[in-house]
C-alpha positions in Angstrom: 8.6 -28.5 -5.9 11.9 -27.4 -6.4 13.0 -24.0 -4.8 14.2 -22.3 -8.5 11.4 -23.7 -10.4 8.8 -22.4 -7.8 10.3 -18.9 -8.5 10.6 -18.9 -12.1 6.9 -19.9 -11.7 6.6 -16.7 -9.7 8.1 -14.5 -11.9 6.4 -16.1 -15.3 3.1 -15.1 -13.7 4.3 -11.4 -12.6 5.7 -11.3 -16.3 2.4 -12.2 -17.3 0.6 -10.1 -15.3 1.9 -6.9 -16.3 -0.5 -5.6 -18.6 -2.7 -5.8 -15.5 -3.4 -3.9 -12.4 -3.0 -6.4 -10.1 -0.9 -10.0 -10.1 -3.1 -13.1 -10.0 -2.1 -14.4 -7.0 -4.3 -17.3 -7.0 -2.1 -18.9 -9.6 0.6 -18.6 -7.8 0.2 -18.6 -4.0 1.5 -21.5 -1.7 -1.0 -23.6 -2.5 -0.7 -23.4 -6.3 2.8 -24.2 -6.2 2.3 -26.9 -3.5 4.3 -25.5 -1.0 3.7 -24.4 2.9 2.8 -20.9 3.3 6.2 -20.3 5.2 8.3 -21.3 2.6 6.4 -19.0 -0.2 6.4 -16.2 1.9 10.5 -16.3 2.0 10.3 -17.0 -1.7 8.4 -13.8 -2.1 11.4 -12.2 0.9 14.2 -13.7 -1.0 13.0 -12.3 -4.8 12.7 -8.2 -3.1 16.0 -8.6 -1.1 17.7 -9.4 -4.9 15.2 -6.9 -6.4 13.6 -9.4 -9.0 10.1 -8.4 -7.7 8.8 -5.0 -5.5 5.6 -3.9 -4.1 5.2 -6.9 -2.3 4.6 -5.4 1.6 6.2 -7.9 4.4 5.7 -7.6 7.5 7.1 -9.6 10.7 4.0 -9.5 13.8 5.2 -9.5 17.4 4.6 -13.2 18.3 7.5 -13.2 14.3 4.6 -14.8 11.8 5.1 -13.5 8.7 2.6 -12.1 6.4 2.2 -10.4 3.3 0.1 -8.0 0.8 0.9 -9.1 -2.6 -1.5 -6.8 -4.2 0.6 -4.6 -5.5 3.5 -7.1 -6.2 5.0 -7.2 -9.6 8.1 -8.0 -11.9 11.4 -5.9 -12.1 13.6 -5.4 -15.1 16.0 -7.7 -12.9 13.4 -10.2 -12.7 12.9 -10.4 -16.2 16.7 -10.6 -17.2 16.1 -13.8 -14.2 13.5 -15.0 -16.6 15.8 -14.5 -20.2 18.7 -15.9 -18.7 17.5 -19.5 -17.3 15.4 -19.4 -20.4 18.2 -19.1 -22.3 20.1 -21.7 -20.3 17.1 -24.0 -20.5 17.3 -24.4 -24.1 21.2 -24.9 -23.8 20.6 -27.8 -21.5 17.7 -28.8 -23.1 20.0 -29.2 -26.8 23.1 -30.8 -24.6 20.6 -33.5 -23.6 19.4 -34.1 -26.8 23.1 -34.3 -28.0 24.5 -36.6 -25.5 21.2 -39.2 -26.2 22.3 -39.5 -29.9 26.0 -39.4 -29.2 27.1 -43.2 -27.8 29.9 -43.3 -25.8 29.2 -39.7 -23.8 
Protein backbone atom coordinates (compact mmCIF):
# COMPACT_ATOMS: atom_id res chain seq x y z
CA UNK A 1 0.00 0.00 0.00
CA UNK A 2 1.17 3.26 -0.62
CA UNK A 3 2.77 5.18 2.40
CA UNK A 4 0.16 8.47 2.15
CA UNK A 5 -2.79 6.36 1.45
CA UNK A 6 -2.11 4.10 4.51
CA UNK A 7 -2.12 7.31 6.66
CA UNK A 8 -5.01 8.99 5.26
CA UNK A 9 -6.52 5.56 6.07
CA UNK A 10 -5.28 6.15 9.58
CA UNK A 11 -6.54 9.33 10.16
CA UNK A 12 -10.22 8.60 8.36
CA UNK A 13 -10.64 5.97 11.05
CA UNK A 14 -9.41 8.36 14.03
CA UNK A 15 -11.79 10.96 12.35
CA UNK A 16 -14.33 8.46 12.63
CA UNK A 17 -13.72 7.37 15.80
CA UNK A 18 -14.16 10.45 17.65
CA UNK A 19 -17.42 10.23 18.95
CA UNK A 20 -15.92 7.12 20.73
CA UNK A 21 -13.81 6.34 23.64
CA UNK A 22 -11.46 4.40 22.11
CA UNK A 23 -10.05 4.12 18.24
CA UNK A 24 -10.82 0.86 16.52
CA UNK A 25 -7.66 -0.28 16.04
CA UNK A 26 -8.53 -3.44 14.41
CA UNK A 27 -9.53 -1.59 11.29
CA UNK A 28 -6.58 -0.12 11.03
CA UNK A 29 -3.56 -1.93 12.48
CA UNK A 30 -0.76 -3.42 10.19
CA UNK A 31 -2.56 -6.07 9.21
CA UNK A 32 -5.65 -4.18 8.01
CA UNK A 33 -3.66 -1.96 5.87
CA UNK A 34 -1.38 -4.88 4.73
CA UNK A 35 1.69 -3.66 5.90
CA UNK A 36 4.55 -5.13 8.40
CA UNK A 37 4.21 -4.13 11.85
CA UNK A 38 7.47 -2.09 11.63
CA UNK A 39 6.40 0.02 9.02
CA UNK A 40 2.88 1.01 10.83
CA UNK A 41 4.47 1.54 13.93
CA UNK A 42 6.64 4.52 12.25
CA UNK A 43 3.48 5.53 10.44
CA UNK A 44 1.92 5.90 13.86
CA UNK A 45 5.90 7.74 14.97
CA UNK A 46 5.84 9.85 11.96
CA UNK A 47 1.85 11.32 12.32
CA UNK A 48 2.78 12.47 16.49
CA UNK A 49 6.26 13.90 15.56
CA UNK A 50 3.93 16.35 12.86
CA UNK A 51 1.17 16.33 15.48
CA UNK A 52 -1.63 14.91 13.13
CA UNK A 53 -2.47 12.30 15.92
CA UNK A 54 -1.54 12.21 20.02
CA UNK A 55 -2.12 9.82 22.76
CA UNK A 56 -0.50 7.16 20.97
CA UNK A 57 2.42 5.92 23.78
CA UNK A 58 5.81 4.69 21.88
CA UNK A 59 8.14 3.15 23.38
CA UNK A 60 11.76 1.85 22.16
CA UNK A 61 12.80 -1.69 24.56
CA UNK A 62 16.46 -2.20 25.22
CA UNK A 63 17.24 -4.88 22.65
CA UNK A 64 15.37 -1.14 20.16
CA UNK A 65 11.85 -3.15 19.20
CA UNK A 66 9.32 -0.77 19.00
CA UNK A 67 6.03 -0.99 20.48
CA UNK A 68 3.02 0.82 21.00
CA UNK A 69 -0.40 1.48 23.10
CA UNK A 70 -2.81 2.94 20.68
CA UNK A 71 -5.62 2.95 23.10
CA UNK A 72 -5.77 6.23 23.74
CA UNK A 73 -4.70 7.42 20.13
CA UNK A 74 -6.78 9.84 18.39
CA UNK A 75 -7.09 12.66 15.65
CA UNK A 76 -5.75 16.38 16.05
CA UNK A 77 -7.12 19.49 14.53
CA UNK A 78 -3.82 19.22 12.35
CA UNK A 79 -4.89 15.87 11.34
CA UNK A 80 -8.08 16.81 10.26
CA UNK A 81 -6.92 19.96 8.16
CA UNK A 82 -4.39 16.66 6.72
CA UNK A 83 -7.69 15.03 5.91
CA UNK A 84 -9.62 18.47 4.27
CA UNK A 85 -6.74 19.34 2.33
CA UNK A 86 -5.88 15.99 0.27
CA UNK A 87 -9.55 15.73 0.15
CA UNK A 88 -9.82 18.79 -1.41
CA UNK A 89 -6.91 18.01 -3.71
CA UNK A 90 -8.43 14.65 -4.49
CA UNK A 91 -11.35 16.06 -6.13
CA UNK A 92 -9.01 18.62 -7.95
CA UNK A 93 -7.15 15.75 -9.48
CA UNK A 94 -9.95 13.72 -9.70
CA UNK A 95 -11.81 16.74 -12.15
CA UNK A 96 -8.24 17.32 -14.11
CA UNK A 97 -8.47 13.61 -14.98
CA UNK A 98 -11.72 13.73 -16.13
CA UNK A 99 -10.87 16.95 -18.16
CA UNK A 100 -7.80 15.74 -19.83
CA UNK A 101 -9.89 12.18 -20.96
CA UNK A 102 -12.45 14.35 -22.92
CA UNK A 103 -9.93 16.93 -24.10
CA UNK A 104 -7.88 15.25 -27.32
CA UNK A 105 -4.73 16.47 -27.89
CA UNK A 106 -3.63 16.97 -23.85
Amino acid sequence: MDNFKAVYKILSQLEKDMDKPEPDIEKIDHEALCVSEMRWLRYIEMMSDVGYIKGACIVRDITGDMNCDCSGMRITLKGLEYLQENSIMRKFYNAAKGFKEITPGL
